[in-house]
C-alpha positions in Angstrom: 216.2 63.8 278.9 214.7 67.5 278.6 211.4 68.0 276.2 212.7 70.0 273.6 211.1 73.3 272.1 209.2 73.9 268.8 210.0 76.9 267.9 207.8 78.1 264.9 208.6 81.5 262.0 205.6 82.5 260.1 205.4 85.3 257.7 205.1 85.6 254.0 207.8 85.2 251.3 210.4 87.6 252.2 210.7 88.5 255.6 213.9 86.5 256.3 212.1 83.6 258.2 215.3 81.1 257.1 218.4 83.8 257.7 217.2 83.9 260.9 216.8 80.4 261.5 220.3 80.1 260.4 221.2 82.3 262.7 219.2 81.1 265.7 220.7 77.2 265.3 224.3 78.9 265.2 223.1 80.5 268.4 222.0 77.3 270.0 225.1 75.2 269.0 227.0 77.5 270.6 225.0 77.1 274.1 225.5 73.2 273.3 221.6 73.3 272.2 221.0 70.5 269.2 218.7 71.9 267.1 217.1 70.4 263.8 215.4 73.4 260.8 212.5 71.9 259.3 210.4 73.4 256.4 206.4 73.4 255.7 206.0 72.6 253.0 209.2 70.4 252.3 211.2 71.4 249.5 209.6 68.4 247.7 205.7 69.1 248.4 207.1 72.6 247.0 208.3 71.6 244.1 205.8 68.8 243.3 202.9 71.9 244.2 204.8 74.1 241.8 204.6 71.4 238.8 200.8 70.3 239.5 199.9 74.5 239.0 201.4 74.5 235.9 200.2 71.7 234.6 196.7 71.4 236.1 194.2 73.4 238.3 194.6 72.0 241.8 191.8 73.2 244.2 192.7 74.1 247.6 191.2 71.1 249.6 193.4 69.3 247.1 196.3 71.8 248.3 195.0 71.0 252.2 195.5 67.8 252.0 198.9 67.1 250.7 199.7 69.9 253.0 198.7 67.5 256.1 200.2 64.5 254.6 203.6 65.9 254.4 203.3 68.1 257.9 202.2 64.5 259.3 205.6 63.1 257.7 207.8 65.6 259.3 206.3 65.3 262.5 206.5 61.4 263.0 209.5 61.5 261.3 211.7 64.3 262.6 209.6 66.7 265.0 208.4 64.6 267.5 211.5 62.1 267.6 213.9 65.4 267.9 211.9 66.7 270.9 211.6 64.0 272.5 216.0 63.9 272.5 215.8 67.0 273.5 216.7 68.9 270.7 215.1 72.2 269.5 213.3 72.1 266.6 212.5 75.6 264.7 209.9 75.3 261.7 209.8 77.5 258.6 206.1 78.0 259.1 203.5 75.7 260.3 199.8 75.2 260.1 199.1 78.6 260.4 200.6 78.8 256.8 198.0 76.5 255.7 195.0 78.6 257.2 196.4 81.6 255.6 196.9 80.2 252.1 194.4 77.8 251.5 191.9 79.1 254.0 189.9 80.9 251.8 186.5 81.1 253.8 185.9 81.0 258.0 184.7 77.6 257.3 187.6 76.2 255.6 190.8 77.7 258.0 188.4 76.2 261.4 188.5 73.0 259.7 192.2 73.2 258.5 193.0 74.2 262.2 190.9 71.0 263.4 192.7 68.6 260.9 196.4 70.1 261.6 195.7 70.3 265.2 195.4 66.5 265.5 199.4 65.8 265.1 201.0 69.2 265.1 202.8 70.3 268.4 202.2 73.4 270.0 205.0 75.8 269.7 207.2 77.1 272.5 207.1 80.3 270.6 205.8 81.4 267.9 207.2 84.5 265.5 205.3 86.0 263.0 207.5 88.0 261.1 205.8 91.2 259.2 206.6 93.4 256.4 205.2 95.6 253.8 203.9 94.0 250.7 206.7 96.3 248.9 209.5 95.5 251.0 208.3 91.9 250.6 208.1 91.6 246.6 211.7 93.8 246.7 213.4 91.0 248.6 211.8 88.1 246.8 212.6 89.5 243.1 216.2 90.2 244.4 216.1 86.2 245.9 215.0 85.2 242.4 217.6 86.9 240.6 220.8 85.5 243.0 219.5 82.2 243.3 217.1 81.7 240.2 214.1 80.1 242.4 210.7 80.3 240.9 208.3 83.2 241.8 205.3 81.5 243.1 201.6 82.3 242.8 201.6 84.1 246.4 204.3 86.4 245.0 203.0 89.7 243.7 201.6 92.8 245.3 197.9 92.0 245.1 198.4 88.2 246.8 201.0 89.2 249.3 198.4 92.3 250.3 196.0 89.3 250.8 198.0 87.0 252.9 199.3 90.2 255.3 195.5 90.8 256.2 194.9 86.8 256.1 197.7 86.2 258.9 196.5 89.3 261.0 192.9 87.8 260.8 194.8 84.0 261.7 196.6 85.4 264.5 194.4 87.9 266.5 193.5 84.8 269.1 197.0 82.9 269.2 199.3 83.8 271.3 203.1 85.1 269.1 205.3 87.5 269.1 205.5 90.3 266.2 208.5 90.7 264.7 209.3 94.1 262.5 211.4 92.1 259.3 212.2 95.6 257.9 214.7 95.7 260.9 218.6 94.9 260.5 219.2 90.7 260.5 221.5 91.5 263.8 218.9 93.5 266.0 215.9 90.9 264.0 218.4 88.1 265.9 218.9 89.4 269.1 215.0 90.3 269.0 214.6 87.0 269.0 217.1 85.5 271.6 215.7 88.0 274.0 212.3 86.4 273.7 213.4 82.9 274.2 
């Protein structure tokens, strides 16, 4: 059987990352491509991340590690095994998430890099999808008030200002493709079936 392909969308909160992963495993089904969406973090590291914040102060190491132990857990349980089938397999960020947000100092993103680069695939391709922190904080308020799901810390101006220079600073030596989120979801789409 085929190796499948890791296909990876990184951005901050905001730039559409899961429309158009929607939209990319419609795509594939129809060219008779299984495909599998997988989120980092899971929904429940999310949620149990959003809890421990308001309860306690959790340090970023802290943050690093349950971070790898549920990336790990995805990608012995449903990465890997779904390549290996054949299947495609686009992520809703990656390690590069983790650099961004918890790598606060050189130091600590070259050692999250090491420690996530021990089990995490290389992607076929990887998007970063950018955006204005404006346009960003816009969409994320309108998100919250249609589907009631929390703000989180990274959510305002000053943090999402933060994480745009922190992904251009991640990124400058990895090889991705740009992709403008401000654009229509269609042309965003067809963006990215061009570049697989």
């Amino acid at each position: 059987m085929k190796q499948g392909k890791l296909i990876v969308f990184e951005g901050v909160s905001g730039t559409g990352k899961e429309t158009q992963a929607k939209l990319l495993q419609r795509y594939l089904e129809k060219k008779h491509i299984q495909s599998v969406i997988v989120y980092h973090p899971t929904p429940e590291l999310k949620e149990l991340l959003l809890n421990w914040r308001k309860q306690r102060h959790i340090d970023v190491t802290t943050e690093v590690y349950l971070l790898l132990a549920d990336r790990y857990d995805r990608v012995r349980q449903i990465i890997n095994p779904a390549l290996k089938k054949g299947q495609w397999v686009i992520s809703l960020r990656n390690a590069v998430s983790a650099r961004v947000y918890q790598g606060t100092t050189p130091k600590m993103r070259s050692w999250i890099r090491k420690e996530f680069s021990r089990f995490e695939p290389i992607p076929y391709r990887l998007f970063h999808f950018t955006i204005t922190p404006e346009q960003a904080l816009k969409r994320i308020m309108k998100r919250h008030k249609k589907t009631g799901e929390a703000i989180g810390k990274f959510e305002n101006i000053q943090a999402l200002e933060n994480k745009l220079r922190a992904y251009r600073d991640v990124l400058h030596d990895m090889p991705h493709i740009s992709i403008d989120a401000a654009l229509a979801i269609s042309t965003i789409h067809k963006k990215i079936i061009s570049s697989l």
